[in-house]
KOLTOR-341328 format. One record per residue (C-alpha): residue number from 1; residue in one letter; x, y, z. Coordinates in steps of 0.001 Angstrom, whole numbers, plus 524288, in hexadecimal, padded with zeros to 5 digits. Layout:
N
SITE     i   aa      px      py      pz
SITE   NUM    A       X       Y       Z
...
This chain:
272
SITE     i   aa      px      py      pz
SITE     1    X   8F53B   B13AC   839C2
SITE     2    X   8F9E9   B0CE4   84565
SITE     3    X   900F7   AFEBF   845AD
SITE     4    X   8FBD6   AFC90   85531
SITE     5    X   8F3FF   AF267   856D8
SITE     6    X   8E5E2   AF8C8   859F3
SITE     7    X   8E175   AF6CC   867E3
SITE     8    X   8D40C   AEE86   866EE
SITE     9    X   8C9A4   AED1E   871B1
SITE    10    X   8CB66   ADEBF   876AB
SITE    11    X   8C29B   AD635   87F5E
SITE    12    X   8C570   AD385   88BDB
SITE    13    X   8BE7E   ACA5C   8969C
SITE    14    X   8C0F3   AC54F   8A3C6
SITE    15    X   8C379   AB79D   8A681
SITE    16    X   8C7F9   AAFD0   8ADC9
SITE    17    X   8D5DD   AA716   8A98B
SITE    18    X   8DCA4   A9A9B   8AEB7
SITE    19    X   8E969   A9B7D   8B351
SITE    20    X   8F3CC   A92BE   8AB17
SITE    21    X   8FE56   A9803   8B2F3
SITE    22    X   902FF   AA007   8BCA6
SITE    23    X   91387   A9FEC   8BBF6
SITE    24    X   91B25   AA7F5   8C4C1
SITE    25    X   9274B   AAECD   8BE91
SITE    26    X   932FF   AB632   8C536
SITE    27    X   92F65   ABF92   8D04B
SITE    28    X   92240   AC4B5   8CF73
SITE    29    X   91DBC   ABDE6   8C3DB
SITE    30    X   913BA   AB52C   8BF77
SITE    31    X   90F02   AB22D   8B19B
SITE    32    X   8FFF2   AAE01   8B08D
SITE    33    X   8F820   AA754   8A4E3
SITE    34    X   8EC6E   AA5FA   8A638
SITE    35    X   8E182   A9E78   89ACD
SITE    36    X   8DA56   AA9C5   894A8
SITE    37    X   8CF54   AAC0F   88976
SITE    38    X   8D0C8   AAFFC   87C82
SITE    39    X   8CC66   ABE76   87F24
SITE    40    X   8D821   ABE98   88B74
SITE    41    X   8E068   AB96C   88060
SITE    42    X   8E04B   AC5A2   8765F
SITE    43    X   8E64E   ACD0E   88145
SITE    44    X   8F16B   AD7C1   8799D
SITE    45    X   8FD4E   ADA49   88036
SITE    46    X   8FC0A   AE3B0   889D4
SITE    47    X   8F017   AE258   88F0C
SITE    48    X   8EBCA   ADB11   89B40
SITE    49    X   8E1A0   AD386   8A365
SITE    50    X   8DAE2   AD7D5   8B025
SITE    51    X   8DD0D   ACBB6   8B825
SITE    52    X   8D5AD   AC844   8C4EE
SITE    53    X   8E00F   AC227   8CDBB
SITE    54    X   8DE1E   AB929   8D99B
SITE    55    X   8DC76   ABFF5   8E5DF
SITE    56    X   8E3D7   ABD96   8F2D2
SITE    57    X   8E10C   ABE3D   9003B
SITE    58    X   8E006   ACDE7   904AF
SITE    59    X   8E680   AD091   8F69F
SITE    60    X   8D938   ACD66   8F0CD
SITE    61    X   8D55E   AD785   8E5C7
SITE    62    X   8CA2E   AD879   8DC3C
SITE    63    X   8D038   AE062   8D056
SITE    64    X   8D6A6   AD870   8C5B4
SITE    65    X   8E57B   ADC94   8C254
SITE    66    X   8E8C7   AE145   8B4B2
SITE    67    X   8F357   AD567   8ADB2
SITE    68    X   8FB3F   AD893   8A063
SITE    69    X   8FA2E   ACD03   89686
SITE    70    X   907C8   AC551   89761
SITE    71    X   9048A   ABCD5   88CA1
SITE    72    X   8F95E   AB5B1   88568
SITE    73    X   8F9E5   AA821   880FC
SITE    74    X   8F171   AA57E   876A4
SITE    75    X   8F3A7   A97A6   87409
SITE    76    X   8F390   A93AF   881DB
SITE    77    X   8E7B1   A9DF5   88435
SITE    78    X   8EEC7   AA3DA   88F53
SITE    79    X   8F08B   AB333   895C5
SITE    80    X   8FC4F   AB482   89CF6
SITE    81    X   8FF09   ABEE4   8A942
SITE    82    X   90CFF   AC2AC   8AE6A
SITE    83    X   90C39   AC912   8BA1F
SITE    84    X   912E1   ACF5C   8C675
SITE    85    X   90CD4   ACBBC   8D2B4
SITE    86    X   90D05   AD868   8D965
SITE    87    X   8FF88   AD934   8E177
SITE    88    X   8F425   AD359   8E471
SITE    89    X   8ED05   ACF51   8D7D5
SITE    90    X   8FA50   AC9B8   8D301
SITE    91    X   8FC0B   AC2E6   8DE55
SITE    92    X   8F0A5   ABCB9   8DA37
SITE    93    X   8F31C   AB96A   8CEC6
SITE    94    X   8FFE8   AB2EE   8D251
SITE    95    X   8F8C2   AA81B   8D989
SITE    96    X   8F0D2   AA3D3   8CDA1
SITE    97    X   8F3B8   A94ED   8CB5F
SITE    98    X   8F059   A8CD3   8BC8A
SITE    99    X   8E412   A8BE6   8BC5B
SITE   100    X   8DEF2   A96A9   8C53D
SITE   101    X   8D50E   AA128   8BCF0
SITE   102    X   8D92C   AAD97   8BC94
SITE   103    X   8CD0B   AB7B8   8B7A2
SITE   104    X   8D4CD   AC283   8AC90
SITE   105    X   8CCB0   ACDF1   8A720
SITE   106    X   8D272   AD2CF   89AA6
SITE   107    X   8D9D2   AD5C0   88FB3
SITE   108    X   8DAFD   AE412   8949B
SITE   109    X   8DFAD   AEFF4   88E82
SITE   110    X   8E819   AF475   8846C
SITE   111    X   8F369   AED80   8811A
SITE   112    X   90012   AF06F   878B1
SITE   113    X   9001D   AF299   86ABC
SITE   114    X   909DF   AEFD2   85F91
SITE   115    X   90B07   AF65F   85365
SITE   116    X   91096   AED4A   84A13
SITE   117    X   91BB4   AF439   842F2
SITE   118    X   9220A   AF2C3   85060
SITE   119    X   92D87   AEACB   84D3C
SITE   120    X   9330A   AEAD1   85BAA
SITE   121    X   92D10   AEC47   86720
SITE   122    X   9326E   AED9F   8770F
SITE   123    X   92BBF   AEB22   88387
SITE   124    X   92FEA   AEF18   88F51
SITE   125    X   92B15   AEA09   89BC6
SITE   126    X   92D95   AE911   8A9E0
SITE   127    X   92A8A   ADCB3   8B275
SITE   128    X   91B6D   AD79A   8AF88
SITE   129    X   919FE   AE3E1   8A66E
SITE   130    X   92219   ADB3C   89C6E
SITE   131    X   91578   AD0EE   89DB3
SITE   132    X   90D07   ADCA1   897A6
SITE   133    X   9178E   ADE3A   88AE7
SITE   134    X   91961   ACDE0   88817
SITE   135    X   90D5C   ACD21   88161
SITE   136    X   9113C   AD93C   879BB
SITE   137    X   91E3D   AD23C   8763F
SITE   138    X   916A2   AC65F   871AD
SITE   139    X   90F69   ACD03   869BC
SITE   140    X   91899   AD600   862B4
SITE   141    X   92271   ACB1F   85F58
SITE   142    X   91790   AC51B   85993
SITE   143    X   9159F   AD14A   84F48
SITE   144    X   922DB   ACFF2   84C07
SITE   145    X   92991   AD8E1   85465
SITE   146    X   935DB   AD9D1   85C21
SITE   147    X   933E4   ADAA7   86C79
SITE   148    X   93DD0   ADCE0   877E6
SITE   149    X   93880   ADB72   8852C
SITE   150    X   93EFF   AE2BB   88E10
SITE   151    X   93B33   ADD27   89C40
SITE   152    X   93F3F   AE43C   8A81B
SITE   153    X   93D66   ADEC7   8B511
SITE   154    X   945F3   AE06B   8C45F
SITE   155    X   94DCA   AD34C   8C11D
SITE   156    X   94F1E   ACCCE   8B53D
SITE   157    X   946D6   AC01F   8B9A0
SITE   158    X   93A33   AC869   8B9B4
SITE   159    X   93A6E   ACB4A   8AC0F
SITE   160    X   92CDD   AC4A3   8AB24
SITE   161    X   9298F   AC187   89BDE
SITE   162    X   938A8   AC0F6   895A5
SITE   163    X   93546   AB29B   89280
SITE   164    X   929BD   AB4F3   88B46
SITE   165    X   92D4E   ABF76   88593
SITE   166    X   938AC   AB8AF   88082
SITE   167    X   931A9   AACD5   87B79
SITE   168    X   92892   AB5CB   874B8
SITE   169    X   934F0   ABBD8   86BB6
SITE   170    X   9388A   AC780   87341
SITE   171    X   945BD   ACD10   8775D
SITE   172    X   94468   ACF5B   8872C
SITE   173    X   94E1C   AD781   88C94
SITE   174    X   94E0B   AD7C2   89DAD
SITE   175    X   95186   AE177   8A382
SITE   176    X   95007   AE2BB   8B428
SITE   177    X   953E1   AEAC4   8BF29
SITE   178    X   95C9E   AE0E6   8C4CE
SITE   179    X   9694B   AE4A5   8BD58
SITE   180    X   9606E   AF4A7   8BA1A
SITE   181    X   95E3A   AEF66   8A9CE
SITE   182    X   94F0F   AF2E1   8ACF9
SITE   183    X   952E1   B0114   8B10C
SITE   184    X   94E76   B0C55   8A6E7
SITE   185    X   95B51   B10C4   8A4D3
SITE   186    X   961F1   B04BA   8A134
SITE   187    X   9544C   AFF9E   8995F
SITE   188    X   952F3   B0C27   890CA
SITE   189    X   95F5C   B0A9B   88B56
SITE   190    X   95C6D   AFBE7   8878E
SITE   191    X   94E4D   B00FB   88079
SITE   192    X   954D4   B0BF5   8790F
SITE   193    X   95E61   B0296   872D6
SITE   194    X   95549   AF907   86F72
SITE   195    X   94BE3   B03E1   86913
SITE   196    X   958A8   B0AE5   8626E
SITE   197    X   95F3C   AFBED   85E04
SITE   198    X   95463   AF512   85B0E
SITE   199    X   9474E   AFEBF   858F8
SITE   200    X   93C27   AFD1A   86299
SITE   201    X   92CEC   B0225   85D77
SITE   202    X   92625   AFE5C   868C8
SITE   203    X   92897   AFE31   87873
SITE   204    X   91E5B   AF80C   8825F
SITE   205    X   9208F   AF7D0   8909B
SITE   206    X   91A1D   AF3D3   89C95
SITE   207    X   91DF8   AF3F3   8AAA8
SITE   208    X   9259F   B0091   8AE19
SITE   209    X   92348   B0CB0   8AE52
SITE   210    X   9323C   B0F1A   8AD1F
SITE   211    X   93136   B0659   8A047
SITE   212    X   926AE   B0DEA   89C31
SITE   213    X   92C47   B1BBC   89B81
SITE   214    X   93962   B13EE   896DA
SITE   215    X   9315C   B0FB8   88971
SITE   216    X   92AE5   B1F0C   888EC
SITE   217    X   937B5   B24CD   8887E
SITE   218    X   93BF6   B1B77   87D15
SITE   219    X   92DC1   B1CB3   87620
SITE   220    X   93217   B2C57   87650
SITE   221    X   93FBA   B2C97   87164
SITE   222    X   93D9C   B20EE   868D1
SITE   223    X   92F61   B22CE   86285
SITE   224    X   92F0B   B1335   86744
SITE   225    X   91EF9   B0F3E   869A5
SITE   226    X   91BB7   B0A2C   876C9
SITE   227    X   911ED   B0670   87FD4
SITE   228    X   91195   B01EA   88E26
SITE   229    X   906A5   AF9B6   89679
SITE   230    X   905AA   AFFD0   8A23E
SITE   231    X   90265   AF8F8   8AE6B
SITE   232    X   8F82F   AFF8F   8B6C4
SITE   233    X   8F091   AFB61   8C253
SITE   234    X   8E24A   AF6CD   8BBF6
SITE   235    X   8D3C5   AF519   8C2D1
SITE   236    X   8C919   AF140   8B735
SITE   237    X   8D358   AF008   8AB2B
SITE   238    X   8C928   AF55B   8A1BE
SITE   239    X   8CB30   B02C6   8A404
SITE   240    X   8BD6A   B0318   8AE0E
SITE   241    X   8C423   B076E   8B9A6
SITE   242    X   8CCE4   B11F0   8B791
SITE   243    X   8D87E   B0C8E   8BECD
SITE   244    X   8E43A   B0CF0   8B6C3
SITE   245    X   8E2E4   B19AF   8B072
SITE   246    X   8F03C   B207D   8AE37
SITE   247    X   8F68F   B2ABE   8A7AE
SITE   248    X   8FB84   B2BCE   899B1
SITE   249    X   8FFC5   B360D   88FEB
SITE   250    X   8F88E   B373B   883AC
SITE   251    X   8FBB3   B4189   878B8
SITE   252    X   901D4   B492F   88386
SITE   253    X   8F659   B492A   88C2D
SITE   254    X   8F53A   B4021   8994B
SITE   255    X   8E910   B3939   897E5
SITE   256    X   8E435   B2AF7   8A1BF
SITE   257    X   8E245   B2016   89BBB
SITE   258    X   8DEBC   B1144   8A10F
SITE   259    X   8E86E   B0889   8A186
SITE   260    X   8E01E   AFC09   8A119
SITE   261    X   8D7CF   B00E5   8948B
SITE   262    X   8DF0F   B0B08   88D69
SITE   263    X   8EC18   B021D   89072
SITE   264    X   8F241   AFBC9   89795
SITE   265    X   8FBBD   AFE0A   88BF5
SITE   266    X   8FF8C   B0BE9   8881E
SITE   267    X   90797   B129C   87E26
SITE   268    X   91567   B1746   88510
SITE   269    X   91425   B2646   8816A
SITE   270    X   9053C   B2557   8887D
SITE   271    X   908A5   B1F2D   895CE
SITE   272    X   90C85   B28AD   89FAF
């Protein structure tokens, strides 16, 4: 019988939040918490919110933008964002002030889940992807098990998350393209003596493509579980509209599947 934890169906409802705050970070970044309800609240790690940012002048959209969970506070009753601002609906976003309401639809999808024999556990993660795999972290080292949080970014100061992460009991390692520690060829080596010295059962990533065929390769030689949340561009969120339908290999066969409903989280041997 399987140790995962079983996926359940969870409510989910739009509403809207009040910003506590809005902090910018190095670069690019900004980290967002906004009040929430109880049912926001039970969000898993992994899966995300459909929020319906500000619009802008000419940049003025309609469609909400899919957000990753960075972190739920329970005892302040809080849902925190980190996020790039890259376009429009970020942009957004960026100019929300304490105090300003922000209207999230969610929790969304499928998120990551842990079987608990798992004594240690490593996540992978480039720039925001990392935001997706903190409230992963959080939760494993609160079964008991062992984390490293390896965060890749282009300089070492936008390695968003190491704080937390490190506050919450895991070991972060940085690695960045500055001095070439984030390349493939210098990581892999770093991952395959961690699995051989210290045992790995599980690998999550987020973020890269190039991280993501990294932690296949080692899944294959090694036997080592993984999965990955994938970041797609989203429309509805509930799996309506048909947008982010990609690829993946099942039993040998290529079959589509929706990222919003069937993931965003996937196993590592599926995602193609």
């Amino acid at each position: 019988m399987s140790t995962l934890s079983p996926i359940q169906p969870r409510p989910i409802r739009a509403e809207v939040c009040r910003v506590v705050f809005n902090t910018p970070l190095h670069g690019p970044y900004r980290h967002l918490a906004v009040t929430a309800s109880a049912t926001a609240l039970a969000a898993m790690p992994g899966q995300f919110f459909q929020l319906l940012c500000p619009g802008q002048g000419q940049d003025r959209h309609t469609l909400r933008r899919p957000m990753s969970v960075y972190r739920v506070d329970h005892a302040r009753g809080q849902l925190e964002f980190l996020f790039k601002i890259v376009g429009a609906g970020t942009r957004g976003l960026s100019g929300l002030a304490a105090g300003d309401e922000l209207d999230i639809f969610g929790p969304l999808g499928q998120g990551f889940r842990l079987n608990m024999q798992w004594r240690h556990i490593v996540l992978l993660g480039r720039g925001a992807g990392m935001a997706t795999l903190a409230p992963l972290a959080e939760t494993a080292i609160a079964r008991g098990m062992k984390v490293t949080a390896i965060l890749s970014a282009a300089r070492p100061e936008l390695a968003v998350a190491a704080d937390h992460l490190r506050a919450a009991g895991a070991e972060v390692r940085i690695v960045n393209d500055a001095d070439g520690s984030a390349a493939p060829e210098w990581l892999e080596p770093v991952l395959r003596q961690i699995v051989t010295e210290q045992g790995v059962n599980f690998i999550a990533t987020c973020g890269s493509g190039r991280l993501l065929r990294l932690v296949r390769r080692l899944h294959q030689e090694f036997g080592i579980d993984g999965q990955v949340a994938l970041e797609q561009p989203m429309a509805c969120g509930i799996g309506s509209c048909f947008c982010c339908v990609r690829p993946f290999v099942v039993d040998g066969q290529t079959i589509f599947k929706r990222v919003c409903q069937e993931g965003p989280v996937f196993a590592i041997q599926e995602a193609a």
